[in-house]
C-alpha positions in Angstrom: 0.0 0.0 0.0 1.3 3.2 -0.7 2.2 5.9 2.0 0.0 8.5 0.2 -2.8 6.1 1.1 -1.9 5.2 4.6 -1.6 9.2 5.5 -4.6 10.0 4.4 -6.6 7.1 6.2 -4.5 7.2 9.1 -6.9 9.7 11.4 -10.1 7.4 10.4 -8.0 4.7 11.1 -7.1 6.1 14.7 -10.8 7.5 14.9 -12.4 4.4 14.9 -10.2 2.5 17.9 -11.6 5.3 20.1 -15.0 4.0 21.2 -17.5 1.9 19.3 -19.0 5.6 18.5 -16.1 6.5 17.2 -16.0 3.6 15.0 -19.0 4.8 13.4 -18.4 8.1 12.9 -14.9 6.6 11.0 -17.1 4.4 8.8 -19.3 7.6 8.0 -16.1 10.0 7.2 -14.8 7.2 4.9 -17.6 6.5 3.0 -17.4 9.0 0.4 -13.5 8.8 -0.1 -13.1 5.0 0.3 -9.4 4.7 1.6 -8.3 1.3 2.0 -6.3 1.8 5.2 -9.0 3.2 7.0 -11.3 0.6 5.8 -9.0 -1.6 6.8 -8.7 -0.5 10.5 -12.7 0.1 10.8 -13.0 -3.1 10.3 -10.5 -4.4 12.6 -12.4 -2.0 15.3 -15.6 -3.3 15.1 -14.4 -6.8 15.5 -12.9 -5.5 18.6 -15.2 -4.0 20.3 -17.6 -6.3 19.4 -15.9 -9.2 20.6 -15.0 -6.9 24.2 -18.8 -6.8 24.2 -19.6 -10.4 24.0 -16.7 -11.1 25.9 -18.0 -8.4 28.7 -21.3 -10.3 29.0 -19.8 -13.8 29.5 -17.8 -12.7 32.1 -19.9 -11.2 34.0 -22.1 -14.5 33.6 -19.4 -16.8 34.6 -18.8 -13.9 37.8 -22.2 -14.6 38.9 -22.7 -18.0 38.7 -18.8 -19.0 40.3 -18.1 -16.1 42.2 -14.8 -15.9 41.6 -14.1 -12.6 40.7 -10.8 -12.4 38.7 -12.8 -13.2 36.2 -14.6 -9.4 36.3 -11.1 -8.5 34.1 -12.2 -10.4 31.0 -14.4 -7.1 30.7 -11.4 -5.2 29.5 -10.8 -7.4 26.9 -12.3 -5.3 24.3 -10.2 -2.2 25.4 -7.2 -4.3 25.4 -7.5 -5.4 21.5 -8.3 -1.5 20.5 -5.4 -0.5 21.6 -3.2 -3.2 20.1 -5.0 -2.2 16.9 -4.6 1.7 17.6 -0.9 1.4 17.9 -1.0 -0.4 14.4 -3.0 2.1 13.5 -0.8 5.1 14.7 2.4 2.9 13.3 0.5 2.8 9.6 0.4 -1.2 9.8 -1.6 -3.3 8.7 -1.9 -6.1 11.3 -5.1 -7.8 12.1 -5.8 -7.8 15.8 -5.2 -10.9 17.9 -8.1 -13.6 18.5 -10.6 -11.5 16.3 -8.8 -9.7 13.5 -9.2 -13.0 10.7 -13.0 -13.4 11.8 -15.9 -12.4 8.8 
């Protein structure tokens, strides 16, 4: 990928680690000019934060039902993965993020 093409996505692409709002508002900004980085990264951010969702509400299942607590940290797990992605992101990688980044 060209550099031309990585500047130009790269505040979408930082954009949309942010919050699962600010994923949104990434995909809308990049509609119209279609940049492949950013694309890219969008993508990589909703899988994030929608596995740190699903991944929130098991935890908090398994908390309730064993009581042991230490498991309450799994609901950082979503957090965790956006900013493994936000420093590709900021770096101009491409590098899918771990346990989610190869799923749809």
């Amino acid at each position: 990928m060209e550099q031309s093409t990585i500047d130009e996505g790269k505040t979408m692409a930082i954009i949309a680690y942010v919050t699962l709002i600010g994923t949104l508002i990434a995909w809308f900004m990049n509609k119209d000019k279609n940049n492949a980085f950013a694309k890219f990264h969008i993508g990589q951010a909703l899988r994030a934060w929608i596995a740190g969702i699903i991944i929130s509400i098991i935890a908090s299942i398994l908390v309730m039902i064993t009581g042991v607590g230490v498991l309450g940290y799994l609901t950082y797990a979503g957090w965790v993965l956006a900013i493994l992605g936000l420093i590709n992101a900021v770096n101009g990688k491409m590098d899918k993020v771990p346990l989610v980044g190869d799923i749809g």
